[in-house]
NUSEVEX-255015 format. One line per field, with one value per atom (N, C-alpha, C): residue number from 0; residue in three letters; atom name; x, y, z. Coordinates in steps of 0.05 Angstrom, whole numbers, plus 5000, padded with zeros to 4 digits. Layout:
! residues N
i = NUM, ...
aa = ala, ...
at = CA, ...
east = X, ...
north = Y, ...
up = Z, ...
! end
This chain:
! residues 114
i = 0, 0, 0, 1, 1, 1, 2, 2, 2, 3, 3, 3, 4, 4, 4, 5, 5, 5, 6, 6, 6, 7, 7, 7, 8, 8, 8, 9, 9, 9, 10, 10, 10, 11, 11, 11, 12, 12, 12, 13, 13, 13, 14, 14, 14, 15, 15, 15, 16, 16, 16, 17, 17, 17, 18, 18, 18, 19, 19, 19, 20, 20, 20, 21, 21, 21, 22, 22, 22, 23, 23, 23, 24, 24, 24, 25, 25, 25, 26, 26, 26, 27, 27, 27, 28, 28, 28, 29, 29, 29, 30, 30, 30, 31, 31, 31, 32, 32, 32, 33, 33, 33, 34, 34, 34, 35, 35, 35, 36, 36, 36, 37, 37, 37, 38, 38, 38, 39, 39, 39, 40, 40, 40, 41, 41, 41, 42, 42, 42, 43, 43, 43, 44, 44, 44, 45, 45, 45, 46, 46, 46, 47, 47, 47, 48, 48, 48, 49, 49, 49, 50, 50, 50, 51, 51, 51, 52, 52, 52, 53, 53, 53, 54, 54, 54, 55, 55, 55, 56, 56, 56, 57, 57, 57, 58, 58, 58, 59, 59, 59, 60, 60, 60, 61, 61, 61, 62, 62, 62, 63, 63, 63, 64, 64, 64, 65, 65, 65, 66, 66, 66, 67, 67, 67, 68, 68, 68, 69, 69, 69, 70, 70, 70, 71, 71, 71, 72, 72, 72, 73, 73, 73, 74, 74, 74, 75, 75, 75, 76, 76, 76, 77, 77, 77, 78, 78, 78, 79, 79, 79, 80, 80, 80, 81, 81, 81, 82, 82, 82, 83, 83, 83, 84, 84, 84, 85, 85, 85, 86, 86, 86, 87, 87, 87, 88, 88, 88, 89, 89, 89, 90, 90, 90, 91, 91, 91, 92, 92, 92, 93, 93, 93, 94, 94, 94, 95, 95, 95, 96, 96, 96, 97, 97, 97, 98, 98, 98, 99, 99, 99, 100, 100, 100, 101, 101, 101, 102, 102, 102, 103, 103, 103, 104, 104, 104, 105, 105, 105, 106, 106, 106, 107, 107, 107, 108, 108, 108, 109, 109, 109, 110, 110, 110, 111, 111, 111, 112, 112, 112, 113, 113, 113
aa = unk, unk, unk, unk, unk, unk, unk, unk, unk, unk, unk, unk, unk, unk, unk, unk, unk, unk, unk, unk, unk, unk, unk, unk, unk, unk, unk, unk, unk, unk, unk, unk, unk, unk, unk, unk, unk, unk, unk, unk, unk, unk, unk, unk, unk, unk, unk, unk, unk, unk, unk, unk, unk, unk, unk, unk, unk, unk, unk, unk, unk, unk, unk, unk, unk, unk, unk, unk, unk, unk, unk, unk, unk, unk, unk, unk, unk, unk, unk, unk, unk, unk, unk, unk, unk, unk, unk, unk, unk, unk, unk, unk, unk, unk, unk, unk, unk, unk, unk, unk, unk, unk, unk, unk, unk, unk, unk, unk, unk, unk, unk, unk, unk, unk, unk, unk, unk, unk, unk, unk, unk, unk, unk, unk, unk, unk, unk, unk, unk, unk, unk, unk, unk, unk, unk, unk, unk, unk, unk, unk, unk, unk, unk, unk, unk, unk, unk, unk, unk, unk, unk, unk, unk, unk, unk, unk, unk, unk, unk, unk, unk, unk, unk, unk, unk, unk, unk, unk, unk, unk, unk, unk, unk, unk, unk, unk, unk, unk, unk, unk, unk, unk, unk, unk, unk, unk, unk, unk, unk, unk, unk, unk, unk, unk, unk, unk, unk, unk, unk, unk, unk, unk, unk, unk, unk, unk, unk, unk, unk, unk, unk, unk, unk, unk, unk, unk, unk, unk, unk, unk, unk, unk, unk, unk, unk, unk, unk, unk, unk, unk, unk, unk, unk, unk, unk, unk, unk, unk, unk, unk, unk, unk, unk, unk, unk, unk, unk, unk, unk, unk, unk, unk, unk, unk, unk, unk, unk, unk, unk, unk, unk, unk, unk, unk, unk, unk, unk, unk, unk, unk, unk, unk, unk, unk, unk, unk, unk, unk, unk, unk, unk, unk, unk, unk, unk, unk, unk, unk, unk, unk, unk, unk, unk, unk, unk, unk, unk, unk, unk, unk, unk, unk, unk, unk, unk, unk, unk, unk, unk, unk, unk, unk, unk, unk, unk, unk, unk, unk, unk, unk, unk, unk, unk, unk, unk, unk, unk, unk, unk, unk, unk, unk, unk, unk, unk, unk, unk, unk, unk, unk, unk, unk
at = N, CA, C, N, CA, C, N, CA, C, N, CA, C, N, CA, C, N, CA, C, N, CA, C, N, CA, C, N, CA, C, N, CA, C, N, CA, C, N, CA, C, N, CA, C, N, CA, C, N, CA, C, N, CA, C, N, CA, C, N, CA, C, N, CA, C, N, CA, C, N, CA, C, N, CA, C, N, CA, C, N, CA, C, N, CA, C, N, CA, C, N, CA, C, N, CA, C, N, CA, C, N, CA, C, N, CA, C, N, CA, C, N, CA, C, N, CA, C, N, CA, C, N, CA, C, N, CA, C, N, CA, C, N, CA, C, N, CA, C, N, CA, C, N, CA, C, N, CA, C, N, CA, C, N, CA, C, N, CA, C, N, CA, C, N, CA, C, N, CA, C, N, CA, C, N, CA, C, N, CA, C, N, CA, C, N, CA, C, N, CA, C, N, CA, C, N, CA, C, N, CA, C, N, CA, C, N, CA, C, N, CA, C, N, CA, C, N, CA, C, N, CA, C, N, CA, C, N, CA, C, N, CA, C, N, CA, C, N, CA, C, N, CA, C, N, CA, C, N, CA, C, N, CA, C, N, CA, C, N, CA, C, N, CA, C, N, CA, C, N, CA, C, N, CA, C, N, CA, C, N, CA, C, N, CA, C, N, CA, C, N, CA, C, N, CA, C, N, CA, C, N, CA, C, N, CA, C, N, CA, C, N, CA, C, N, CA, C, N, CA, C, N, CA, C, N, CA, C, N, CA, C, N, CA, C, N, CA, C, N, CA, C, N, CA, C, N, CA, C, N, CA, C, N, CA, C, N, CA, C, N, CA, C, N, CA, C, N, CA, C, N, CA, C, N, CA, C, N, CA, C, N, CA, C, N, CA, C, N, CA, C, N, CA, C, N, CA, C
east = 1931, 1924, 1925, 1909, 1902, 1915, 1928, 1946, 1926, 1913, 1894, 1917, 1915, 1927, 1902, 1915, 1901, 1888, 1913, 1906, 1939, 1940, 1966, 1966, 1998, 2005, 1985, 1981, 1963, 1940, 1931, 1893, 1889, 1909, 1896, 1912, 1895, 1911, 1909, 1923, 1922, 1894, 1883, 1861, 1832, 1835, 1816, 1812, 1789, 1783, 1776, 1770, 1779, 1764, 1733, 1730, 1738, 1747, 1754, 1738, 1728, 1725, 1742, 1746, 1768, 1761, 1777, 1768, 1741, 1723, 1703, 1674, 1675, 1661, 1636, 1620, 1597, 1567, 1578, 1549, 1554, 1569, 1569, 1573, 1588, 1594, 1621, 1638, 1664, 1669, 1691, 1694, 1721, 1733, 1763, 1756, 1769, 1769, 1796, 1799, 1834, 1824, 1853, 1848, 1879, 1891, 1916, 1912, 1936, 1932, 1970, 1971, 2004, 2027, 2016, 2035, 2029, 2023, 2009, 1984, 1985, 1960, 1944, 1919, 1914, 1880, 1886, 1863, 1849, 1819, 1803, 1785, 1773, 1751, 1723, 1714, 1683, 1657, 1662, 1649, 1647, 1613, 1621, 1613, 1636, 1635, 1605, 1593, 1573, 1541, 1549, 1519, 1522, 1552, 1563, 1557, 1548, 1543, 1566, 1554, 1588, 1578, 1604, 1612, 1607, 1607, 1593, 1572, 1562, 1531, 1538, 1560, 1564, 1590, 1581, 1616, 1644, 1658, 1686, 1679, 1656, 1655, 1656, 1681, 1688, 1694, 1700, 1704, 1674, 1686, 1667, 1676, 1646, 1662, 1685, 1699, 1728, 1754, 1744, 1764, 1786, 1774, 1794, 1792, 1765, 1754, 1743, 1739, 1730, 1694, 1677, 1649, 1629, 1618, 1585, 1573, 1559, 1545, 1511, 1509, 1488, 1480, 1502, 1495, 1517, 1531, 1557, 1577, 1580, 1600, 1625, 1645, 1668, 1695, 1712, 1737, 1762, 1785, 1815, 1819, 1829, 1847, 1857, 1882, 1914, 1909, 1879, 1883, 1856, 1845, 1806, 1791, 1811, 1793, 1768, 1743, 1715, 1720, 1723, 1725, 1685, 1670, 1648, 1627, 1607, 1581, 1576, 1558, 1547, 1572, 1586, 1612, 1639, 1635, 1662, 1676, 1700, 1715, 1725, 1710, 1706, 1722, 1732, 1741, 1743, 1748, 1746, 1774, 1766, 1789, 1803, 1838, 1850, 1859, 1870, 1878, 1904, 1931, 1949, 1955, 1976, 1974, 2015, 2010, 2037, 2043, 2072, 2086, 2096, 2090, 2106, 2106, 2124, 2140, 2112, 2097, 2079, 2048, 2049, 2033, 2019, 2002, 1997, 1970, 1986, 1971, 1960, 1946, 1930, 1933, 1927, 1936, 1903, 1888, 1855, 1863, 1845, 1840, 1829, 1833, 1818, 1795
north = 0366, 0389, 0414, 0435, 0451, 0479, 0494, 0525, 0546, 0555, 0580, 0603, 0629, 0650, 0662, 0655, 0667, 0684, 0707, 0738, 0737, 0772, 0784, 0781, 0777, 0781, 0801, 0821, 0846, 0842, 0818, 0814, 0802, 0783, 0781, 0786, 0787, 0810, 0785, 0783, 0770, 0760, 0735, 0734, 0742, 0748, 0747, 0727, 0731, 0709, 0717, 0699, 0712, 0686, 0696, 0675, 0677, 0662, 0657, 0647, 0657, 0639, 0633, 0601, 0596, 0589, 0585, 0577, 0581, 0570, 0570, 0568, 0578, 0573, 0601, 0584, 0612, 0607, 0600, 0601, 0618, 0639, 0661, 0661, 0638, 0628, 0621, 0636, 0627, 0602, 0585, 0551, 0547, 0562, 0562, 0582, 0586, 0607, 0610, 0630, 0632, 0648, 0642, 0646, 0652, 0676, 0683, 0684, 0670, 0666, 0655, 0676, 0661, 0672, 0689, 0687, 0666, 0657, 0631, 0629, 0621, 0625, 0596, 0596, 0565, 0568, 0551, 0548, 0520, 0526, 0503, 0508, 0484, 0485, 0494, 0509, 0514, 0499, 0476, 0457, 0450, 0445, 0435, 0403, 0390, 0362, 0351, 0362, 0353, 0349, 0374, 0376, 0377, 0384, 0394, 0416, 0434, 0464, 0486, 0509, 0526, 0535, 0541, 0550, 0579, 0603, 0628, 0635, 0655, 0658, 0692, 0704, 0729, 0728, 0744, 0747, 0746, 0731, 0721, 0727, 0715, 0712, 0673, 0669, 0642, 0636, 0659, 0648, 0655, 0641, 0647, 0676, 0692, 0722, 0720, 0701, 0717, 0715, 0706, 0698, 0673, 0656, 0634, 0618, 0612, 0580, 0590, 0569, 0567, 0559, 0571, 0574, 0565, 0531, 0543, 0553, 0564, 0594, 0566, 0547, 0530, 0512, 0509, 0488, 0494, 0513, 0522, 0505, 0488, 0470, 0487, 0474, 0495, 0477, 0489, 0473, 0491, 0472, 0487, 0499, 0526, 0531, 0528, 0515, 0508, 0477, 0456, 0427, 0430, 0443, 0442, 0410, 0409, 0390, 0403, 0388, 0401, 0388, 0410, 0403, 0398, 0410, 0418, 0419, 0407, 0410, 0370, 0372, 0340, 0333, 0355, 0332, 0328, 0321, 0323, 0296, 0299, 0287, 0282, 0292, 0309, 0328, 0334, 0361, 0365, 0392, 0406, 0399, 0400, 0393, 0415, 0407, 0434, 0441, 0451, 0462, 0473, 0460, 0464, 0494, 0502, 0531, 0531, 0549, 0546, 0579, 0595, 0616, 0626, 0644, 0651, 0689, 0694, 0727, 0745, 0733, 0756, 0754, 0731, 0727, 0696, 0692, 0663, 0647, 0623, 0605, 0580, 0572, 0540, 0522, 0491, 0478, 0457, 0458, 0439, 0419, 0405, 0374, 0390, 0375, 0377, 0377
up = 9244, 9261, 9244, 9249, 9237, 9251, 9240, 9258, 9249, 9274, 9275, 9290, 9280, 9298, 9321, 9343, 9376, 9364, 9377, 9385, 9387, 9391, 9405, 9430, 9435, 9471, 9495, 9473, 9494, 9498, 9481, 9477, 9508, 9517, 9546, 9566, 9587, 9615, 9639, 9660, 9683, 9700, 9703, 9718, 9701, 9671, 9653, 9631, 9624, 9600, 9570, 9557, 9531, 9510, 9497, 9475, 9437, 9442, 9402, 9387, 9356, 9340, 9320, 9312, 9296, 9264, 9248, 9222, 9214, 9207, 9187, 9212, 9231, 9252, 9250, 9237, 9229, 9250, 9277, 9293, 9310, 9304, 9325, 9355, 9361, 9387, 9389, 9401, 9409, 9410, 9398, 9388, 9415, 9430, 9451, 9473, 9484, 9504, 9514, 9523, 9538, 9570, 9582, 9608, 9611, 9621, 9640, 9671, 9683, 9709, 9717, 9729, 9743, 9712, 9691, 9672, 9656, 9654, 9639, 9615, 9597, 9584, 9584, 9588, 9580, 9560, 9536, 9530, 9518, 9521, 9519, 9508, 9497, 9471, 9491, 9481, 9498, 9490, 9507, 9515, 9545, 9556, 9576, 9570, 9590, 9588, 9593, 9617, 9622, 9603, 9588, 9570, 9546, 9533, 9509, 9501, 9521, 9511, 9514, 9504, 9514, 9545, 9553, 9583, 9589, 9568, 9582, 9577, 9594, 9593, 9571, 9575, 9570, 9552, 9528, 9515, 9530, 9537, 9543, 9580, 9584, 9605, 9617, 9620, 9630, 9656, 9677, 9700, 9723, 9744, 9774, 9779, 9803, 9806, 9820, 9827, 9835, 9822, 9794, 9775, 9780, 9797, 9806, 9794, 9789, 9769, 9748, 9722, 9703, 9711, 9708, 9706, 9686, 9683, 9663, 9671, 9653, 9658, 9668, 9647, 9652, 9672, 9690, 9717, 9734, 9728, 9756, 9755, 9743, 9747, 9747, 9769, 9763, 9759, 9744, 9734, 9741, 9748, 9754, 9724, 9730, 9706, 9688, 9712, 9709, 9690, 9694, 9678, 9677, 9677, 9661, 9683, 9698, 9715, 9731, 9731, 9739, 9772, 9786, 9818, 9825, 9829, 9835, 9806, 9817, 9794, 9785, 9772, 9752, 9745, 9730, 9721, 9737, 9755, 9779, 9771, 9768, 9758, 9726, 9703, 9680, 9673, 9656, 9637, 9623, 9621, 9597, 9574, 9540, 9530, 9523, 9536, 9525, 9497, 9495, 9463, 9462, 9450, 9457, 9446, 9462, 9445, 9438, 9416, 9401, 9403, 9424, 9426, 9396, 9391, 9362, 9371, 9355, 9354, 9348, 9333, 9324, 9348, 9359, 9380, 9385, 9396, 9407, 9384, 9376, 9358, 9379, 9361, 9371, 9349, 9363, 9335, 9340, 9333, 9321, 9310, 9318, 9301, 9276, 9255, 9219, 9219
! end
């Protein structure tokens, strides 16, 4: 596993989203995304299961408008948060893969496959 640094604690706010690029990722498309909700941070590789494409249509735009679910921007499919399970859309029963994330003093890491 490979240790990428997030962002800082302040980079994300409650009920928003948030895309990353990590390491050597030169297609100009966020490779993770983050999401706060409940105090919580959760993030997942931006993929949707269904098509293998990424999930926003708009820079660090990952949720539905009421900020509850996780949103593709390409067929609506929508996924919980809290476990990237796809409630609604083609891939129901599907999800998204998470990305564990690692707490540190200077702010929030992820750890990638090689």
């Amino acid at each position: 596993m490979q240790k990428y640094f997030l962002c800082h604690y302040d980079a994300l706010s409650e009920g928003q989203s948030k895309g990353f690029s990590l390491g050597d990722n030169t297609t100009g498309t966020d490779n993770v995304f983050a999401v706060m909700k409940g105090g919580e941070i959760y993030v997942y590789s931006n993929i949707c299961p269904h098509r293998g494409i990424n999930l926003d249509w708009q820079k660090d735009q990952f949720l539905d408008p009421d900020g509850a679910l996780i949103q593709c921007a390409s067929h609506g499919a929508l996924f919980l948060i809290e476990t990237g399970e796809c409630i609604a859309g083609p891939c129901s029963g599907d999800a998204l893969t998470p990305v564990p994330v690692e707490y540190a003093q200077d702010g929030l890491y992820v750890l990638m496959p090689e």
